[in-house]
Every structure is written in structure tokens, then in C-alpha cells.
C-alpha positions in Angstrom: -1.9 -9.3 -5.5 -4.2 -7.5 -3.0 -8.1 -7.8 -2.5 -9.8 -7.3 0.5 -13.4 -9.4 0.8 -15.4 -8.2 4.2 -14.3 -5.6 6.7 -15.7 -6.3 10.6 -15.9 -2.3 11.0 -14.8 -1.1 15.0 -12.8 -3.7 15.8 -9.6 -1.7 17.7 -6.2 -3.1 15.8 -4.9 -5.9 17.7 -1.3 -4.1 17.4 -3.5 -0.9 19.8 -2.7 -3.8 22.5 1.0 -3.7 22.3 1.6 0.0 20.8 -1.3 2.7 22.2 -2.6 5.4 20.4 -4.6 6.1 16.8 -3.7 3.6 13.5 -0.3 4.1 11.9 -0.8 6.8 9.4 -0.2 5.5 5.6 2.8 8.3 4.4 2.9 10.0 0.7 5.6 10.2 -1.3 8.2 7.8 -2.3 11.7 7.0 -0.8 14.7 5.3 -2.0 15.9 1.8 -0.5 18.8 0.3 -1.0 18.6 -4.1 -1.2 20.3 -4.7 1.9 20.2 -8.9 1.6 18.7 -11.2 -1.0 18.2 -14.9 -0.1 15.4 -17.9 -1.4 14.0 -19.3 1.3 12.2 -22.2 -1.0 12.1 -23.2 -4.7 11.4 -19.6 -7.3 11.3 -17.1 -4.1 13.4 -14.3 -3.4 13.4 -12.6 -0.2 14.6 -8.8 0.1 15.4 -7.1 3.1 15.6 -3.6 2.3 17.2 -0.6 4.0 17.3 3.2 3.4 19.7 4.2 1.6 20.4 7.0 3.3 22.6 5.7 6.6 20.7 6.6 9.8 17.7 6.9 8.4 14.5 4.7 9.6 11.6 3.1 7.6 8.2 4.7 8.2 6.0 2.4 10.8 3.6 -0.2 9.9 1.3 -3.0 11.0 0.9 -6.7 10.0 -1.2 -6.8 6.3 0.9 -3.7 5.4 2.3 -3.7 1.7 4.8 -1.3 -0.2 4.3 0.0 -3.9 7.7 -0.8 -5.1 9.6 1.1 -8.0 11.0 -1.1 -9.8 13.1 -0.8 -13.6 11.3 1.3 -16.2 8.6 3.3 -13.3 7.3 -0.7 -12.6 5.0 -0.7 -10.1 4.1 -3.3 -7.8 3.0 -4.2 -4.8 4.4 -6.4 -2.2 3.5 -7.6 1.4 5.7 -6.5 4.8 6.8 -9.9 5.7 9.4 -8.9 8.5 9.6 -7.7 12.1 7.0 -4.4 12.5 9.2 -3.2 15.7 12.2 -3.5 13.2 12.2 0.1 11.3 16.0 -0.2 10.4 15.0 -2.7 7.5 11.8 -4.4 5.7 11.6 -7.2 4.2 9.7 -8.5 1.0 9.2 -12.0 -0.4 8.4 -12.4 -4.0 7.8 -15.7 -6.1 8.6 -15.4 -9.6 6.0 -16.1 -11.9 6.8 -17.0 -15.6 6.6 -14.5 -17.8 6.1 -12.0 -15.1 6.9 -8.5 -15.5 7.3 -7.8 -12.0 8.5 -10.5 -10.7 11.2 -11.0 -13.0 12.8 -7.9 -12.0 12.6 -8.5 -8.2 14.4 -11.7 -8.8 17.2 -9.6 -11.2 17.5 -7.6 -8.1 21.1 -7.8 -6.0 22.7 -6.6 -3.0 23.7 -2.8 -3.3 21.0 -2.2 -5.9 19.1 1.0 -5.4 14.7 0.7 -5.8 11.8 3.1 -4.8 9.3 2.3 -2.1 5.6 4.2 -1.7 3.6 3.3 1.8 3.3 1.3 3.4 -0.5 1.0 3.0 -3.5 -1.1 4.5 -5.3 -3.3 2.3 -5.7 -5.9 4.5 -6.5 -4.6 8.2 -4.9 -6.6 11.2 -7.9 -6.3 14.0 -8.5 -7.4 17.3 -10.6 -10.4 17.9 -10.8 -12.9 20.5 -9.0 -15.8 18.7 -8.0 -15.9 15.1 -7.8 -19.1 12.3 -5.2 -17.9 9.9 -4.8 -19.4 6.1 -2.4 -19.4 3.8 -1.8 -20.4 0.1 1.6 -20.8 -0.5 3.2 -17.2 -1.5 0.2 -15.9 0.7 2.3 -16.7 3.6 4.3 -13.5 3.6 1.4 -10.9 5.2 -0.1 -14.2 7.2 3.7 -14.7 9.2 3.5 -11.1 10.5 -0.3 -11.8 12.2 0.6 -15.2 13.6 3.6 -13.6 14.8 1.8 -10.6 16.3 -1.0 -12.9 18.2 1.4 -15.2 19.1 3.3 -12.5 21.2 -0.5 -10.9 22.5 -0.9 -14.5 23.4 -4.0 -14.7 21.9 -5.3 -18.3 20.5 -4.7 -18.8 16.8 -4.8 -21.9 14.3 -2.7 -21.3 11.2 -3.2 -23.8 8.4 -0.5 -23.8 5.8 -0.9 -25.2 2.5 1.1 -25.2 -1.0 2.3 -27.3 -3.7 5.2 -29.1 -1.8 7.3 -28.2 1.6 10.2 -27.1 -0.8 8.2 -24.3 -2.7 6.9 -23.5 0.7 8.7 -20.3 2.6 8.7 -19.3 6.2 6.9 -22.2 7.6 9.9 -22.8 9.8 9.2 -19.4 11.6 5.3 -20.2 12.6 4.9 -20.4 16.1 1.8 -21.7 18.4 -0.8 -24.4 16.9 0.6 -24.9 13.2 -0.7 -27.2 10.2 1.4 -27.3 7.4 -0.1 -29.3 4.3 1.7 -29.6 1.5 -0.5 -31.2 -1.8 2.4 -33.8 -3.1 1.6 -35.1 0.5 -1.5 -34.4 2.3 -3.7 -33.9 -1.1 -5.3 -30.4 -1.9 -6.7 -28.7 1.1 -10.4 -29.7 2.7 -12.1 -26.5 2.8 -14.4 -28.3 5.4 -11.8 -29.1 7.7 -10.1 -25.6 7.4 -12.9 -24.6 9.5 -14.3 -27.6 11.1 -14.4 -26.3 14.9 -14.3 -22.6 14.2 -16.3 -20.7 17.2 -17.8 -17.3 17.9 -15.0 -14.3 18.7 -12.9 -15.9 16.0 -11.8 -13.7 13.0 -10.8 -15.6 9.9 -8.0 -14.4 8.1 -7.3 -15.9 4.0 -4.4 -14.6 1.5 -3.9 -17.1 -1.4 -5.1 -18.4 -4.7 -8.9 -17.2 -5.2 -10.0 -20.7 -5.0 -8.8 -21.3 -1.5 -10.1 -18.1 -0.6 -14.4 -18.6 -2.0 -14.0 -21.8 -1.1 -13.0 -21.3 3.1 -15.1 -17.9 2.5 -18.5 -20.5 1.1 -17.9 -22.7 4.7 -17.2 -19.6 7.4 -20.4 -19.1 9.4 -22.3 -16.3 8.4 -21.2 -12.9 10.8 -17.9 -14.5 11.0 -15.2 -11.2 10.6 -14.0 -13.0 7.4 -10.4 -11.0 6.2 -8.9 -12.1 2.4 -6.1 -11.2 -0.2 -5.6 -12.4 -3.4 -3.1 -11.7 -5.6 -5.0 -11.9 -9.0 -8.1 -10.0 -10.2 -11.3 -11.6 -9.3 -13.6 -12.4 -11.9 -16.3 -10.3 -13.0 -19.5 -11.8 -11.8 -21.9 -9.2 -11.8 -21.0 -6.8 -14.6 -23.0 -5.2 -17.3 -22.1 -4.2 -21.0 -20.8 -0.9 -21.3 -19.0 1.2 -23.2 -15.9 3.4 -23.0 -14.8 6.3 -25.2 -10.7 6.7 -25.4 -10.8 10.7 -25.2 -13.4 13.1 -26.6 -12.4 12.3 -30.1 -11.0 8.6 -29.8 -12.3 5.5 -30.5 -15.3 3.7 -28.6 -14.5 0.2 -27.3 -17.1 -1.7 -26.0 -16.7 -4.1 -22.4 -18.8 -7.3 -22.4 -19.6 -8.4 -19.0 -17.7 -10.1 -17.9 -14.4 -8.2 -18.6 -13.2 -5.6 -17.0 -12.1 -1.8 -18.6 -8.7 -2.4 -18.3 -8.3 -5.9 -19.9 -10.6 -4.8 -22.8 -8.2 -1.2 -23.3 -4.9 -2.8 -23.1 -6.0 -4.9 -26.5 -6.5 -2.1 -27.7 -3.6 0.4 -26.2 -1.0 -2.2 -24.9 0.9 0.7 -23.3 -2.0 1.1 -20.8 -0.6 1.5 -16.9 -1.5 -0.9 -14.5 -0.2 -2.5 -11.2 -2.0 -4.3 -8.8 -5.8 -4.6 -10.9 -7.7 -4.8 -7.9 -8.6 -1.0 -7.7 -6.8 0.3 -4.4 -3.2 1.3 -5.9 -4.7 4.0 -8.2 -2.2 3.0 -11.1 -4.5 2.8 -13.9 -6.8 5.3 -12.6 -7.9 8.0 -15.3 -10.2 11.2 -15.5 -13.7 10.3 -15.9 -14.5 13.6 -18.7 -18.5 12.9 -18.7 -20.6 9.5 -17.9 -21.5 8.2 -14.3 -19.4 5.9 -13.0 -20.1 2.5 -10.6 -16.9 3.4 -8.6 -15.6 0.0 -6.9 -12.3 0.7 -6.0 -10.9 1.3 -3.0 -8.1 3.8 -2.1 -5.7 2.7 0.4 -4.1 6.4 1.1 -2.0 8.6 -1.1 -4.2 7.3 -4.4 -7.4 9.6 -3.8 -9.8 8.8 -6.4 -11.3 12.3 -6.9 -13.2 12.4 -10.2 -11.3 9.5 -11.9 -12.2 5.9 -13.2 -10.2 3.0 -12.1 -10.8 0.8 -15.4 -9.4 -2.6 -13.6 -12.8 -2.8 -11.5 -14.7 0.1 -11.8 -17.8 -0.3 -14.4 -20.6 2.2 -15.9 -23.7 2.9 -14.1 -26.7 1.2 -15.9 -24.5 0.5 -18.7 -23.9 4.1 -20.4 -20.9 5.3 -22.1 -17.8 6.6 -19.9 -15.7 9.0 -21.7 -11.9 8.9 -20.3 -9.1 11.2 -20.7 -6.4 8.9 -22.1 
């Protein structure tokens, strides 16, 4: 679900405004949380709030654009956005859509009050920062690390825009809880969104914020002014554009299977290994990560804290260096 697109580097956390001192440190280890609630606050979403299971105990800090690695049945992983109230450490709170056939997703949604699940984080994939004004956008389930910004700027009284768009108002969550200058465009109604119009009126100081389908996301990305601090998640892979052919060896003595270019490692090795571990295959929760044994790697992932990539291959984006063989330990 998770894939950062440009980072404006030195901008101070807006959150430094309202809680002083250095970034909210990303913790290791995993905890046990017990579901507290579960409710559906639109058509195929479940919303957990989540407490420790341990009474007295509170959740580790975090800022808006936060997720959790959740634990799930079987040593799932997954990873979900902080959707709740970041001066709330008592409880957090997840929203999850359920997407046929998904693995995930389908457990969430099996989830019920009293049931017992593992958290790891939270960590920072998609930085909060201060700016002058923000234009926030989201794609339907991309609400849930979009409410936590508006939220936050709308406190800091800073200007924001937020522009809202999904399939219809009923498959729509949390659009109820936006405060401030609000556009909320459902397609049954208003059509698909105008790209153009997203933007139309966008001036300097403002930082664009985007979490959604990959669609929405290039296409607001294709009409922000260039130096525009432009912020994005996704929650699906992004397409290789601008891969070579390699090749990757399953062990010293294993088979060699070779990636076309525009595949990644990981979809090309779970043909042929099914069992192969992955979670959020945009190369910053370190799931699928394995030791690189000899071959030079082009490394594109991007650890988020407590998954250091030391001298291991993340196969979901990472590629071979002028298209050589990699040799994994699998």
C-alpha cells in the first residue's frame, strides 16, 4: 500500500509546531494489541481501533503519514495507515477495505472485538512536513493517512484544500470528519476526477499531498508545477518503467530465472516458489528482502527503520546493475 514519490528535504515537521523537539523515533520490536472496537464506516471497510493488551500500557508516539506492520493469522504481514487521533496513545486506529480475494484484507475484516494481533512501528513512509499551505488528495481508501494531515493543519490553522474523490459517497469513509475548505467528489455523481482542476490555483509555499490509486497519483503528479514539494502513497506496486533484463540465481546451486523488464524479482520468483514472503512490494517493509551471496545490486528500496537493508536484495523493486546475474540465498 505505501510509495513515497519526491521528498522536499529540510522542511521541519509541521507536528515540530505543536510538539517541540527531534522527529518521533520509529521503535523495533513488535507488541501485542488487543481489537478494542470494530465498526464500517462505508460499504467493504472495517475500522479497528486497537489497544494494548496489556492494561495501563500506552501505544508508542507517532505523526500523521505513520503506518503499523500488522501481524496478522499465519505471521501475515501488512501494512496499514494511523488513521486516528496522534495525541491519543491509549488506542490507534486502522481502516482497511477488503479487497477480493485478498489475503490481508480478508483477515482484517475476520477480525472481532477481544481478538488478540501483533503491531511493528509505527514507521514513516510518507513524511508530514511543514509548508506554508497544503492541497491534500485522496482516492477513496487513501483517505485514512490524508484525515490525520487535514486534521493536524486544520488545528495549526494553516490553509489547506482537501479534495475527496471515490466511487460513490457510500464506499466513501471519514468524509464526515474533514474540517476547513472540503471537496468531496464522488464518480456516480460528479464524474471521474479533473486532474486539471485538482490543481487549478495551486500557488508557491504550497505542498501537495496524494495517497490513492496510481492513476490519480501520475496524473495530479503530471499537472503540479515543477519544485512543487509533491508527497504520494499508493497502495500497489508501480510499474516497472525503466528496468533492464536480468537474471537471478535461487541459491548457489539452484535454478536461474530470468526477469524481463518490465517485471519485477519478486513477481517473476513467486511463479516459480509460490511460498515466497512478501508484504507491502514497494521496498521499505523489508519482508521479502534476502542476502545478496555475489552480483551488484541497483538497490531501490527504501528502509523505513527497523528493516536495515545491510547486504540484502529486496526482489519487489530492487534490479541488477547493468543487467548481471544476482545470486540470492533463498
Amino acid at each position: 500500500m505505501l510509495a513515497l514519490e519526491r521528498v522536499a528535504r529540510g522542511i521541519e515537521p509541521l507536528t515540530a509546531r505543536l510538539r517541540p523537539g527531534h522527529p518521533i523515533p520509529e521503535p523495533e520490536g513488535e507488541r501485542t494489541v488487543r481489537v478494542e472496537r470494530v465498526e464500517h464506516p462505508a460499504e467493504g471497510v472495517a475500522q479497528l481501533t486497537l489497544v494494548p493488551a496489556r492494561p495501563g500500557e500506552t501505544l508508542p508516539a507517532w505523526q500523521p503519514g505513520q503506518h503499523v506492520d500488522v501481524v496478522l493469522g499465519g505471521g501475515v504481514l501488512r501494512q496499514y495507515s494511523l488513521t486516528g487521533d496522534p495525541s491519543d496513545r491509549s488506542a490507534y486506529r486502522i481502516a482497511v477495505r477488503r479487497i477480493p480475494d485478498g489475503v490481508g484484507s480478508g483477515l482484517v475484516h475476520g477480525l472481532r472485538e477481544g481478538d488478540t494481533i501483533g503491531l511493528r512501528g509505527p514507521r514513516n513512509a510518507f513524511p508530514f512536513t511543514r509548508a506554508e499551505r497544503y492541497l491534500f488528495v485522496a482516492g477513496g481508501i487513501g483517505i485514512t493517512p490524508i484525515l490525520p494531515m487535514v486534521l493536524s493543519a486544520h488545528r495549526a490553522a494553516v490553509p489547506a484544500r482537501t479534495v475527496y474523490t471515490g466511487r460513490s459517497r457510500a464506499t466513501m469513509p471519514f468524509a464526515d470528519l474533514l474540517p476547513g475548505e472540503v471537496s468531496v467528489r464522488p464518480d456516480d455523481e460528479c464524474g471521474p476526477p479533473d486532474p486539471a482542476a485538482i490543481v487549478e490555483g495551486l500557488t508557491p509555499g504550497t505542498a501537495v499531498y496524494v495517497c490513492g490509486p496510481s492513476p490519480l497519483i501520475e496524473a495530479v503528479r503530471a499537472r503540479t508545477p515543477e519544485g512543487t514539494p509533491f508527497f504520494s502513497e499508493r497502495f500497489a506496486p508501480a510499474p516497472v518503467v525503466d528496468g533492464e533484463p536480468f537474471e537471478v540465481q535461487l541459491g548457489e546451486d539452484g535454478p536461474v530465472v530470468p526477469i524481463p523488464a518490465d517485471e519485477s524479482a519478486l513477481e517473476v520468483m513467486r511463479r516459480v516458489r509460490p511460498a515466497t514472503a512478501y508484504s507491502c512490494r514497494q521496498g521499505f517493509c523489508g519482508t521479502c528482502r534476502l542476502t545478496l551471496l555475489s552480483g551488484e545490486a541497483d538497490h531501490r528500496d527504501r528502509p523505513t527503520g527497523g528493516s536495515p537493508r545491510g547486504e540484502e536484495f529486496a526482489p519487489c523493486v530492487s534490479r541488477a546493475a547493468g543487467g548481471e546475474r544476482l545470486v540470492l540465498d533463498v
